[in-house]
DORO-602041 format. One record per residue (C-alpha): x negated, y negated, z; residue in three letters. Coordinates in Angstrom, 3 decimals. Layout:
! DORO-602041
(vexvex (X; Y; Z); 'ALA'),
...
This chain:
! DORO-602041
(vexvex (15.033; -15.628; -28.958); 'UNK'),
(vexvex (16.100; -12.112; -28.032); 'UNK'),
(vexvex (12.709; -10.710; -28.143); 'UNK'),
(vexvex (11.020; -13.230; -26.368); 'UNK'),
(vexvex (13.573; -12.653; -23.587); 'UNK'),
(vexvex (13.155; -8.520; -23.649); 'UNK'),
(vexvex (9.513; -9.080; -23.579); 'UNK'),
(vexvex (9.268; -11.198; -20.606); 'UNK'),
(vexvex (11.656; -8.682; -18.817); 'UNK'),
(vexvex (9.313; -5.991; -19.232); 'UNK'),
(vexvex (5.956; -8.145; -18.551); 'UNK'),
(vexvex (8.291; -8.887; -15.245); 'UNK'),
(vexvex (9.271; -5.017; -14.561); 'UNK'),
(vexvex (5.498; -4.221; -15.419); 'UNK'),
(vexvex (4.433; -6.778; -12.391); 'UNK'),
(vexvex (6.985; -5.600; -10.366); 'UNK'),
(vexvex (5.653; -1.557; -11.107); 'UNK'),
(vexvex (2.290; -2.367; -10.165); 'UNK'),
(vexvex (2.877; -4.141; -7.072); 'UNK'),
(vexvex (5.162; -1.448; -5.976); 'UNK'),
(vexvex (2.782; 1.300; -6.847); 'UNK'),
(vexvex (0.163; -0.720; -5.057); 'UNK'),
(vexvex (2.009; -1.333; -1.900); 'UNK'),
(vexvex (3.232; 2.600; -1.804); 'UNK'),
(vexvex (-0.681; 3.690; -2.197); 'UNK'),
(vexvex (-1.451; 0.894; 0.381); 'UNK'),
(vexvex (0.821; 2.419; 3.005); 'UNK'),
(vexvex (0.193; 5.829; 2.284); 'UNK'),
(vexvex (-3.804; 5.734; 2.724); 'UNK'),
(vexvex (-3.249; 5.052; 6.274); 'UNK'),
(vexvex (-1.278; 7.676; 6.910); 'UNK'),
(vexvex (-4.081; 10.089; 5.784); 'UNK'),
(vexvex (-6.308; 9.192; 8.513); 'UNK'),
(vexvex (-5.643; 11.744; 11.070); 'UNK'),
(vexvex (-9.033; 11.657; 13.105); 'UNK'),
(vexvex (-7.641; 11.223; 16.523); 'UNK'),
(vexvex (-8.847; 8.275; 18.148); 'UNK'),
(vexvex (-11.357; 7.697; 20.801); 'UNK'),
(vexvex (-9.907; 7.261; 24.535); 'UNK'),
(vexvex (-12.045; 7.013; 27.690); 'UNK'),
(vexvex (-10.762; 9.591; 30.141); 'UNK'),
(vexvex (-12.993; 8.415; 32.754); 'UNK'),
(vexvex (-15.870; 5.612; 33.899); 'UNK'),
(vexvex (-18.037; 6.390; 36.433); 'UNK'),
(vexvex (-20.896; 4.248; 37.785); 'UNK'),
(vexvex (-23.075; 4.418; 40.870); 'UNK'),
């Protein structure tokens, strides 16, 4: 009974780990994108 408890805490803290570690890598790969972005300064047209 024990183990079956202990192992389905640590398939939960496993599930837990990866999602964190995927939101964490998620957010950060954003942040490396530092091209400045495009802006229109100015539109002329005759």
């Amino acid at each position: 009974m024990c183990d079956e408890i202990n192992n389905s805490t640590k398939n939960m803290m496993k599930r837990f780990l990866f999602f964190l570690l995927a939101l964490i890598s998620l957010s950060c790969s954003e942040k490396l994108d530092e091209t400045p972005d495009i802006s229109v300064v100015e539109f002329r047209q005759k």
